[in-house]
PAKE-556431 format. One line per field, with one value per residue (C-alpha): chain; x, y, z; residue number from 1; residue in one letter. Coordinates in steps of 0.2 Angstrom, whole numbers, plus 5000, padded with zeros to 4 digits. Example, Ala and Ser with C-alpha at 12.3 -4.5 7.8 and 13.67 -1.06 7.14 Angstrom:
// residues 2
chaine <- [A  A]
px <- [5062  5068]
py <- [4978  4995]
pz <- [5039  5036]
num <- [1  2]
residu <- [A  S]
END
This chain:
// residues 297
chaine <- [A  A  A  A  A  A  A  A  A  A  A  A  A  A  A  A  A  A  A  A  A  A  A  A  A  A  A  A  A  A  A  A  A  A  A  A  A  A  A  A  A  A  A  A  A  A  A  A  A  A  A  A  A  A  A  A  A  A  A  A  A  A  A  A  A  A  A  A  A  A  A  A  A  A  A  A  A  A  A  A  A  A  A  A  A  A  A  A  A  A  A  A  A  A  A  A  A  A  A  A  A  A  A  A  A  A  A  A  A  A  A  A  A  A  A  A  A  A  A  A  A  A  A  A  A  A  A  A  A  A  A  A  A  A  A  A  A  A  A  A  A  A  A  A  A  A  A  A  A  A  A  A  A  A  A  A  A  A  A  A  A  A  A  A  A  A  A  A  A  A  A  A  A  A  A  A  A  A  A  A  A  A  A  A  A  A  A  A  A  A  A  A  A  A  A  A  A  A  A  A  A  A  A  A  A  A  A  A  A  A  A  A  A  A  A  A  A  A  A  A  A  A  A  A  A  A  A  A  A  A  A  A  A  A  A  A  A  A  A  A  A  A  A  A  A  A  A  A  A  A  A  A  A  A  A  A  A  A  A  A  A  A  A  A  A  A  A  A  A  A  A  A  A  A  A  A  A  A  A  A  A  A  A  A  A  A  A  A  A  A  A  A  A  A  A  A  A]
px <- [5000  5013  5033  5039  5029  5036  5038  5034  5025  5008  5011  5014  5001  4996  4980  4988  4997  4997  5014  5028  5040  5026  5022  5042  5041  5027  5031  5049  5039  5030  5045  5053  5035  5031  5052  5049  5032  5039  5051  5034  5034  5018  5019  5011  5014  5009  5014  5027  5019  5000  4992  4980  4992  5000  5017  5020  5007  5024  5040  5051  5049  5059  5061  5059  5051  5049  5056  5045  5056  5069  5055  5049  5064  5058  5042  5053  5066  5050  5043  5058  5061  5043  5042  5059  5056  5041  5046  5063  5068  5078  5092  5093  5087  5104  5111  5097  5101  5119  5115  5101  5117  5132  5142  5142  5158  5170  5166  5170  5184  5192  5190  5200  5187  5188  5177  5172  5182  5170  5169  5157  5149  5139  5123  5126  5139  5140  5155  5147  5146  5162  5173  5168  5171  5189  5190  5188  5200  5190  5188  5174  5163  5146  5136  5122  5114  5120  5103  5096  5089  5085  5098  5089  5095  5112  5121  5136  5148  5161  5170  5156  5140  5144  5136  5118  5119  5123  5104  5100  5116  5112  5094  5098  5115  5104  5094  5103  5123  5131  5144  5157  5162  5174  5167  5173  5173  5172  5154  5149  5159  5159  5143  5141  5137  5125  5129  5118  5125  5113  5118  5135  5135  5136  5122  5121  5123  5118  5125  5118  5121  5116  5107  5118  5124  5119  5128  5114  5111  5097  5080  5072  5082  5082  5096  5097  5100  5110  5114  5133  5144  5157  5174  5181  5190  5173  5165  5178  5179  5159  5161  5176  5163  5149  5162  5167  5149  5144  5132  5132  5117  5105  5103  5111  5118  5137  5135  5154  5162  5180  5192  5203  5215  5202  5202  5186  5176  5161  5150  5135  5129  5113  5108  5089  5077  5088  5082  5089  5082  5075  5067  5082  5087  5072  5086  5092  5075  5076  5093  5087  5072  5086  5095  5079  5073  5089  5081  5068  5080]
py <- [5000  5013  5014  5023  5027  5042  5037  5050  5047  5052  5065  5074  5067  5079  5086  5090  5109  5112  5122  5128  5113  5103  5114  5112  5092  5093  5107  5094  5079  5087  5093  5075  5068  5081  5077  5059  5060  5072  5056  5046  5038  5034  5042  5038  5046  5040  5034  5019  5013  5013  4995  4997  5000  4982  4986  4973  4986  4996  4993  5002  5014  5029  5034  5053  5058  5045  5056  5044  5027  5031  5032  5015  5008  4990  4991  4999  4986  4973  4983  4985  4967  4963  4977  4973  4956  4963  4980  4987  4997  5014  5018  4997  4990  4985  5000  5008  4995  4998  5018  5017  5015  5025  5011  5014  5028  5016  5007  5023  5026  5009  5014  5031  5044  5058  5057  5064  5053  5040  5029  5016  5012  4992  4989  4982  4987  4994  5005  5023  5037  5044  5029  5027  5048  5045  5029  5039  5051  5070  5081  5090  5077  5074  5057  5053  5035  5023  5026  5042  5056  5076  5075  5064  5062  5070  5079  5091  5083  5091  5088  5098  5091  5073  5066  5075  5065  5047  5041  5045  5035  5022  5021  5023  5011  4996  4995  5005  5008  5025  5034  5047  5060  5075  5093  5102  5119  5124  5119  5134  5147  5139  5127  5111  5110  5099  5095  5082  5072  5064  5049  5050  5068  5085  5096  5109  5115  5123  5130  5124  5136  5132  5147  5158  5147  5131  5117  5109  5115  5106  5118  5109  5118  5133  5132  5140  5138  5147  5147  5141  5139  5125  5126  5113  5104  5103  5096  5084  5078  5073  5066  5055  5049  5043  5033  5022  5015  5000  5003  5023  5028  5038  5051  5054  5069  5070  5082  5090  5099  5105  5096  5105  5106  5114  5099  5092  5077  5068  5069  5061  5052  5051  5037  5034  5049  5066  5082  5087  5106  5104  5120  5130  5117  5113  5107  5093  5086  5083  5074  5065  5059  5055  5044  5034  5030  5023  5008  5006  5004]
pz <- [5000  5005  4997  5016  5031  5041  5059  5073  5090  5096  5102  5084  5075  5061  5067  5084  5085  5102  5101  5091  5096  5089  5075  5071  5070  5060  5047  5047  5043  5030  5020  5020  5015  4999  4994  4995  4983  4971  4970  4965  4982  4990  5009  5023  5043  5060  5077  5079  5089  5080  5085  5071  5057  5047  5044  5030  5020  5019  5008  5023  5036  5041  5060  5062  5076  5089  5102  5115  5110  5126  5139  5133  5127  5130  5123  5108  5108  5106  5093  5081  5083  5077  5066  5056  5048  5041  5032  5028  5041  5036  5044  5046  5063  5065  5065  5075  5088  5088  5091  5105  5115  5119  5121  5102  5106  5110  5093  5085  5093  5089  5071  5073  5077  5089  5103  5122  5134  5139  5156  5157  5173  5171  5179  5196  5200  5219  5218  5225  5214  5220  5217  5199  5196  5204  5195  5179  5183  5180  5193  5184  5175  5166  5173  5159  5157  5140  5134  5136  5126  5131  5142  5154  5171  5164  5179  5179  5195  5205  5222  5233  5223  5222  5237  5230  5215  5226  5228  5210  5206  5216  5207  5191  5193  5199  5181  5168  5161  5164  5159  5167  5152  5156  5156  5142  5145  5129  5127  5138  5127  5109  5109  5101  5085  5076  5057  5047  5035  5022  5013  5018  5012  5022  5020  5033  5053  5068  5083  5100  5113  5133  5143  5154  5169  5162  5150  5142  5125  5123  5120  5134  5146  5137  5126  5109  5089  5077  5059  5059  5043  5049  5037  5028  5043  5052  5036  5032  5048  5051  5035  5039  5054  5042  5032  5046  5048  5036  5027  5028  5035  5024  5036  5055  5064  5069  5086  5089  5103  5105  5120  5130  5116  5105  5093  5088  5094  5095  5108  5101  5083  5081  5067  5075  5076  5076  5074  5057  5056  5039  5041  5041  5024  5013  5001  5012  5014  4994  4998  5009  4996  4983  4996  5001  4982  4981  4992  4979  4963]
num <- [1  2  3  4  5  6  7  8  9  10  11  12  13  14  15  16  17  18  19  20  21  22  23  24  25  26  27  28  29  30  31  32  33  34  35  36  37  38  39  40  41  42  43  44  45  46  47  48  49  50  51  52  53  54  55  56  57  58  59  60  61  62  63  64  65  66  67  68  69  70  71  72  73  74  75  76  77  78  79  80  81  82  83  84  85  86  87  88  89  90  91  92  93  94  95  96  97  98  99  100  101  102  103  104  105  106  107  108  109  110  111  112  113  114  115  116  117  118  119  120  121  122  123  124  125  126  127  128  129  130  131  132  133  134  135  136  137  138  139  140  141  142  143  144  145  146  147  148  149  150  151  152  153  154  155  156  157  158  159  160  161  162  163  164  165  166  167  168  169  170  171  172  173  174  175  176  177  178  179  180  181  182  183  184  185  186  187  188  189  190  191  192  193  194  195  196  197  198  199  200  201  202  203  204  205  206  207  208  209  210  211  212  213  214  215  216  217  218  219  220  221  222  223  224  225  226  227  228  229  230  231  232  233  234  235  236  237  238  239  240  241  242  243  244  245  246  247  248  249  250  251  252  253  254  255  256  257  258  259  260  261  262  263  264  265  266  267  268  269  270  271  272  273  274  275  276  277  278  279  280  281  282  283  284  285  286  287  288  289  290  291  292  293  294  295  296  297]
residu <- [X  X  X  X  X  X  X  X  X  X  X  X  X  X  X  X  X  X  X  X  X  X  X  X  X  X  X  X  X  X  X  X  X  X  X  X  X  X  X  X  X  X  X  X  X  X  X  X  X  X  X  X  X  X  X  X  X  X  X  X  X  X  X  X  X  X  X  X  X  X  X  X  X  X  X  X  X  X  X  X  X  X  X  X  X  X  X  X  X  X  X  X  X  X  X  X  X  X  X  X  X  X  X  X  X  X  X  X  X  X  X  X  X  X  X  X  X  X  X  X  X  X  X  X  X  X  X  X  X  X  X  X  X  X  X  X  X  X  X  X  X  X  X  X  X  X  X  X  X  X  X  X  X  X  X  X  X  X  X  X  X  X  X  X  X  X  X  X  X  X  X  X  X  X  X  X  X  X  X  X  X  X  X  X  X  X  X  X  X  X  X  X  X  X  X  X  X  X  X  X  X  X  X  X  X  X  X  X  X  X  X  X  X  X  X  X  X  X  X  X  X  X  X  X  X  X  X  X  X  X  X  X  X  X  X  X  X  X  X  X  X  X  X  X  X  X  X  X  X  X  X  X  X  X  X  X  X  X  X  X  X  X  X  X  X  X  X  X  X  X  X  X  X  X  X  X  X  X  X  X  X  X  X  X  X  X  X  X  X  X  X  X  X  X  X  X  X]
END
């Protein structure tokens, strides 16, 4: 019946504009849908979760904007298992699987790339909050869970503030991996910078800025978005990420920071359901369309 069917979640259904953020997802959906039909492709959009929808009656299914998957990651973990060996799954369920974690940095980092130090804490393990920050070796240090999105449960630590964070370790240790990261200061005077990347190929950026005496960029705590132009070494670089990844992704995000040494890293690589600010590029939306039709030839 349909060639792709956009995936978003309930929330951002098509006759629900409740607010900008939501009027934002949907005027982003949009844009990809209309690129992929001028491509001749029939379109279809709903929840990931619809249990009235047959998901064979699709050649392949394109994650968007199922920003609901990490609060429910094992009804979403059941759900893509199911859903993949009846549709084509775009980026591949493989790799969607591989991404969901963050264990996914030390993959990278195997194969050469650039990225935020990164110390794993296992689930389980009963060391207190302070022994696995001095195990890893930072003073100043970011605590974030494996799987995670928004910036949930993500904590700035020092010396003074560790023993408030030690129940919420313990609680969040006991069912989930975490990881210990350095805090780069950088990312309260240059920002991080989110470039997309489709079909292996650059497209365009932004620069996320956190409010004033904060360090999440992310707009749900009030951080901001600007039109960056990234120069060649920035481009070069987020493309050199994509390459590493078997088959290369028809669309993901290479989010960068700059270390201490003002060289550039990863902090995040989002392959599943980034926001790809299509609205600031109706051009990418139409690259991303070429790169899907690609599945159909």
């Amino acid at each position: 019946m349909y060639d792709v069917v956009l995936l978003t979640d309930h929330r951002y259904l098509e006759d629900v504009y409740p607010d900008e953020y939501s009027n934002n997802v949907i005027t982003e959906d949009t844009l990809v849908k209309k690129a992929l039909e001028k491509k001749g492709l029939r379109v279809f959009r709903t929840n990931w979760d619809n249990p009235d929808f047959d998901w064979s009656a699709t050649h392949s299914i394109l994650f968007r904007t199922t920003w609901d998957y990490f609060n429910r990651y094992a009804e979403f973990s059941n759900w893509l298992e199911d859903v993949s060996t009846k549709t084509s799954v775009i980026n591949p369920a493989q790799m969607i699987r591989w991404n969901v974690d963050k264990h996914y940095l030390l993959d990278l980092q195997k194969k050469g790339v650039a990225i935020v130090p990164t110390y794993f804490i296992e689930p389980g393990d009963d060391r207190s909050l302070k022994d696995c920050v001095q195990d890893a070796g930072w003073d100043n240090a970011i605590l974030k869970p494996a799987i995670s999105g928004a910036a949930r449960h993500t904590y700035k630590l020092n010396a003074r503030n560790l023993p408030e964070h030690e129940s919420i370790f313990k609680h969040l240790i006991a069912e989930e991996s975490m990881l210990i990261q350095p805090f780069l200061a950088n990312i309260l005077s240059k920002g991080e910078v989110a470039h997309m990347v489709m079909g292996g190929k650059y497209t365009h950026s932004v620069l996320k800025l956190a409010k004033p005496g904060d360090f999440r960029v992310q707009d749900d705590f009030g951080g901001t978005i600007h039109d960056y132009q990234p120069n060649s070494e920035e481009i070069k670089f987020v493309e050199y990420v994509m390459s590493k990844l078997d088959p290369v992704p028809a669309y993901g995000r290479v989010d960068v920071i700059w270390d201490d040494n003002n060289e550039l890293v990863v902090s995040e690589l989002e392959l599943i359901e980034p926001e790809l600010w299509f609205r600031r590029n109706h051009q990418a939306a139409e690259i991303l369309a070429q790169t899907v039709s690609k599945y159909f030839k």
